[in-house]
C-alpha positions in Angstrom: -34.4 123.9 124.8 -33.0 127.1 126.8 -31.1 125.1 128.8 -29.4 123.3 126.0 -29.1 126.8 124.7 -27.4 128.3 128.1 -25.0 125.2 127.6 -24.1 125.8 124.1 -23.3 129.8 125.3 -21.3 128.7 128.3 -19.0 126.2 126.4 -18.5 129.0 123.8 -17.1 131.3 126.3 -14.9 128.9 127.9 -13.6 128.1 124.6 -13.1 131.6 123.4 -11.6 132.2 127.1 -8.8 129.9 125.7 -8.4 130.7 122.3 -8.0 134.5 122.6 -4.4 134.0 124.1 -3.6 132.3 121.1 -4.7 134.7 118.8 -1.8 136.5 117.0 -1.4 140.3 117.3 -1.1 142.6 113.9 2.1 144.3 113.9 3.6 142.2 117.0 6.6 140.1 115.7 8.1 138.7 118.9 6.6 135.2 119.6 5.7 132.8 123.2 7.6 129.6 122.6 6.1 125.7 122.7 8.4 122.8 122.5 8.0 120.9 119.6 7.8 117.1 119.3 10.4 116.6 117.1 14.3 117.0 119.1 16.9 117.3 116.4 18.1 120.5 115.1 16.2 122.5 112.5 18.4 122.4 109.8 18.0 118.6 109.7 14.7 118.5 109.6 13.9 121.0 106.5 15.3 122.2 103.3 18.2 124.4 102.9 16.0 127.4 102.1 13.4 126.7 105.0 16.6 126.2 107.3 17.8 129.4 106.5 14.8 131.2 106.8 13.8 129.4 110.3 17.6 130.4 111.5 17.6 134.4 110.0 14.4 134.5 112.3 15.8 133.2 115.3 18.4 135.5 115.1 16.9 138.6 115.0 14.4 137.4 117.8 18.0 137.4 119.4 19.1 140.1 118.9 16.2 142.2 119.7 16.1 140.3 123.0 18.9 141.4 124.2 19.6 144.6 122.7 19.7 146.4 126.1 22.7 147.2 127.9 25.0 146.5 125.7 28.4 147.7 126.3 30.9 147.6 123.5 34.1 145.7 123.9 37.5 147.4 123.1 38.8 146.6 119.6 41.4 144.9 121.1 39.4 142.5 123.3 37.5 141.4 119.8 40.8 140.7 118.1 41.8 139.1 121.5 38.6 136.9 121.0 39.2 135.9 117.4 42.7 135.0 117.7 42.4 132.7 120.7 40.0 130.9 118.5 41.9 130.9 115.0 45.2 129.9 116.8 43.1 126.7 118.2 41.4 125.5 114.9 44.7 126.6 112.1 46.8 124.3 114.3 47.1 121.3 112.3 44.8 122.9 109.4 42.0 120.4 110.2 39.6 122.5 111.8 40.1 125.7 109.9 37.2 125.4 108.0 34.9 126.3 111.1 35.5 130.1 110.5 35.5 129.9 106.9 33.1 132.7 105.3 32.3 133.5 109.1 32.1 136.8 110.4 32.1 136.8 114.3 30.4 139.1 116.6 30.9 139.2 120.5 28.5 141.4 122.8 28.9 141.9 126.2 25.4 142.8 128.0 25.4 144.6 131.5 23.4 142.8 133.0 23.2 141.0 136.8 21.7 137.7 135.0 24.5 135.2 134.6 24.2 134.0 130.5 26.1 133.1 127.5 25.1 131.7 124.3 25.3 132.1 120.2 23.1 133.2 117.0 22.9 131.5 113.8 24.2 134.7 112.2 27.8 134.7 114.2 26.9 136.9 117.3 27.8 135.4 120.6 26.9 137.0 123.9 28.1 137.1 127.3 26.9 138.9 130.2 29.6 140.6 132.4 28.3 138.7 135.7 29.2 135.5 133.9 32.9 137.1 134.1 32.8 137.7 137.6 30.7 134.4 138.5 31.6 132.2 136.3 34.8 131.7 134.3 37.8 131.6 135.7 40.5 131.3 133.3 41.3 131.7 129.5 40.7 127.5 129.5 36.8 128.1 130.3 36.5 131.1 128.0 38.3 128.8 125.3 35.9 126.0 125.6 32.7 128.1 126.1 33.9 129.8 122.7 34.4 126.3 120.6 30.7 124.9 121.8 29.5 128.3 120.4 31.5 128.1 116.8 30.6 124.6 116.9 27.1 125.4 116.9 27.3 128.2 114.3 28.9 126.1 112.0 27.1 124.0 111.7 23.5 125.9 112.4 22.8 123.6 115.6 19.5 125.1 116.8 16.4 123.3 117.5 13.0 123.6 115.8 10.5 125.0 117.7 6.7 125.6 117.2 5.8 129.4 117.9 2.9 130.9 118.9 2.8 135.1 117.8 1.6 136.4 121.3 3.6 139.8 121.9 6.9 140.6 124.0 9.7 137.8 124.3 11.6 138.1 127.3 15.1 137.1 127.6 14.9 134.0 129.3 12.3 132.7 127.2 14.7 133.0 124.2 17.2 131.5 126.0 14.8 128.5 126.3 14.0 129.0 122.6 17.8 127.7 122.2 18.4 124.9 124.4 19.9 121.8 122.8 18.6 118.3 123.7 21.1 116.5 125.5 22.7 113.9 122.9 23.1 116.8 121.0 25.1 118.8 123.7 27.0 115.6 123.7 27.8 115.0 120.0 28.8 118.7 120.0 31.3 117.9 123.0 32.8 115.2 121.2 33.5 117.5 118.6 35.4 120.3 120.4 37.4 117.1 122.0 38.8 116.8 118.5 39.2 120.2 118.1 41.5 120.4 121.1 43.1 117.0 120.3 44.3 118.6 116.9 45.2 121.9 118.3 47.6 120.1 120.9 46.2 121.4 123.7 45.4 119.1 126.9 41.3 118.6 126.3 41.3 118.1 130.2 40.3 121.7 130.2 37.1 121.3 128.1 36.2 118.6 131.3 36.9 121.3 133.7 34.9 123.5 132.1 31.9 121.4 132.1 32.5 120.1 135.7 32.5 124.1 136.6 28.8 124.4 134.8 27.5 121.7 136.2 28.7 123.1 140.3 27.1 126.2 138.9 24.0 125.1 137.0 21.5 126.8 139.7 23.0 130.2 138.9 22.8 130.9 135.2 18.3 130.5 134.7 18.8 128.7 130.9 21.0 125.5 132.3 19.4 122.5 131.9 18.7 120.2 134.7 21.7 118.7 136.7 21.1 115.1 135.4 21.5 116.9 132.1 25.1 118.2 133.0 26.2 115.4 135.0 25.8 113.0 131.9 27.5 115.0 129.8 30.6 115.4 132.0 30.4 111.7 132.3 30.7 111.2 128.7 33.0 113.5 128.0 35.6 111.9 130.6 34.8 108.6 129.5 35.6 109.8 125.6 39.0 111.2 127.3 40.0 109.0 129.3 39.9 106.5 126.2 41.2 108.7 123.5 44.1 110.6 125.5 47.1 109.2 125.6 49.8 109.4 128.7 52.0 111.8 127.0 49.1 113.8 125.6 47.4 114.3 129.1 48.9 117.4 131.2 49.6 119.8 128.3 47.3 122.6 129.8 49.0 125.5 130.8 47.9 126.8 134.5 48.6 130.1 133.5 46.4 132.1 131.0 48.0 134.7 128.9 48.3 138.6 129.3 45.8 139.0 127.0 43.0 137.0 128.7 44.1 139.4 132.2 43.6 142.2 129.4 40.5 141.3 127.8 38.9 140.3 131.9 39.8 144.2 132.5 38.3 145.7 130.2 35.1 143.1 130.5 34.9 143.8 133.9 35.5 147.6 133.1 38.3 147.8 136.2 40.0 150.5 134.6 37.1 152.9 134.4 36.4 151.7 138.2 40.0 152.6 139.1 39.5 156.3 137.4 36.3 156.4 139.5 38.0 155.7 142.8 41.2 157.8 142.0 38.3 161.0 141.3 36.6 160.1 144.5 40.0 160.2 146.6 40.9 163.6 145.5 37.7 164.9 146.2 38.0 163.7 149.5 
């Protein structure tokens, strides 16, 4: 009888050895993230009023993520931002709607960690290593901006089942966000028409995702290369198809003044240059 005793105590503890992880601290709000079963985006899957709820929450889990380092971009690189994007959906009028009662934020984080990615509520980060490690011209920042407003639109976040445990680092959030991959692809398809409409060569949409997928070991919430390769692959099939002769070779090689503008003042070279011009006449 003891011993049966002994055994019920020892299974106890192991249980409880489990289960305390799990249990959900007063006053914490952050949350450890578990994949759910279910793939397709939230607002999908639940009623408008759930949706909304689910998607308000994410956000402000972003936005407490990464509220460190945040440096604040001239008003000229936000204006920069917006009309680089409104000049690409107004053309033709079709795509207009996707900044229709939208209110767009852009944050640029000091950080070494190479990200970029969106909120529900209209915020869309970058980190200034992505600038000097990844994009390279005013193509890439063009295409990373229409996935982004693609996915606001049209609120395309997954589900995901969350545990309350206590601090949520960045790159958990960033895990919190990733998109299954036929939904990466749909979204692809999309900014293809987008580009289509806008007259502007979608080639450069392709180049941007053959540069993510040559990079996908340096930013830490890229999916796997499989992952990246397919969607290239689809995305030149889908061009190759839908792009005429004439249409093909419309992309401009050069990017305007104001993307060399907005890099500056990303990359903060003028306050670098007032820095080194200080040091040389102390010298």
């Amino acid at each position: 009888m003891s011993n049966q005793i002994l055994l019920f105590v020892k299974k106890m503890l192991l249980f409880f050895s489990f289960a305390l992880p799990l249990v959900p601290l007063w006053g914490q709000s952050w949350m450890i993230l578990r994949e759910s079963e279910e793939k397709r985006p939230f607002f999908i899957e639940s009623s408008l009023s759930q949706a909304r709820h689910y998607l308000e929450q994410l956000s402000w889990l972003g936005k407490m993520s990464f509220s460190f380092k945040e440096k604040k971009l001239s008003l000229r690189s936000t204006q920069y931002l917006l009309s680089l994007i409104a000049e690409t959906i107004n053309e033709g009028g079709s795509y207009a709607y996707l900044m229709e009662n939208k209110t767009l934020s852009f944050h640029l984080i000091d950080s070494p960690s190479i990200f970029f990615f969106s909120l529900p509520s209209g915020d869309i980060y970058f980190s200034r290593s992505a600038f000097k490690n990844i994009f390279r011209n005013e193509g890439d920042l063009l295409s990373f901006l229409l996935y982004e407003l693609t996915r606001i639109h049209f609120s395309i976040y997954p589900k995901r089942k969350i545990i309350p445990r206590g601090g949520l680092r960045p790159e958990e959030f960033l895990y919190l966000i990733q998109l299954p991959l036929e939904e990466r692809k749909n979204i692809n398809e999309f900014c293809y028409g987008v580009l289509k409409r806008s007259k502007r060569d979608p080639y450069l949409y392709l180049s941007w995702l053959q540069l993510l997928g040559r990079n996908y070991m340096k930013v830490p919430h890229f999916e796997d290369a499989s992952g990246l390769a397919e969607q290239e692959f689809s995305y030149k099939k889908l061009y190759l198809q839908e792009t005429s002769k004439n249409e093909k070779g419309q992309l401009k090689d050069a990017s305007s003044k104001e993307y060399y503008d907005f890099t500056r003042n990303v990359l903060n070279e003028r306050d670098n240059e007032k820095e080194r011009y200080i040091m040389e006449r102390k010298n």
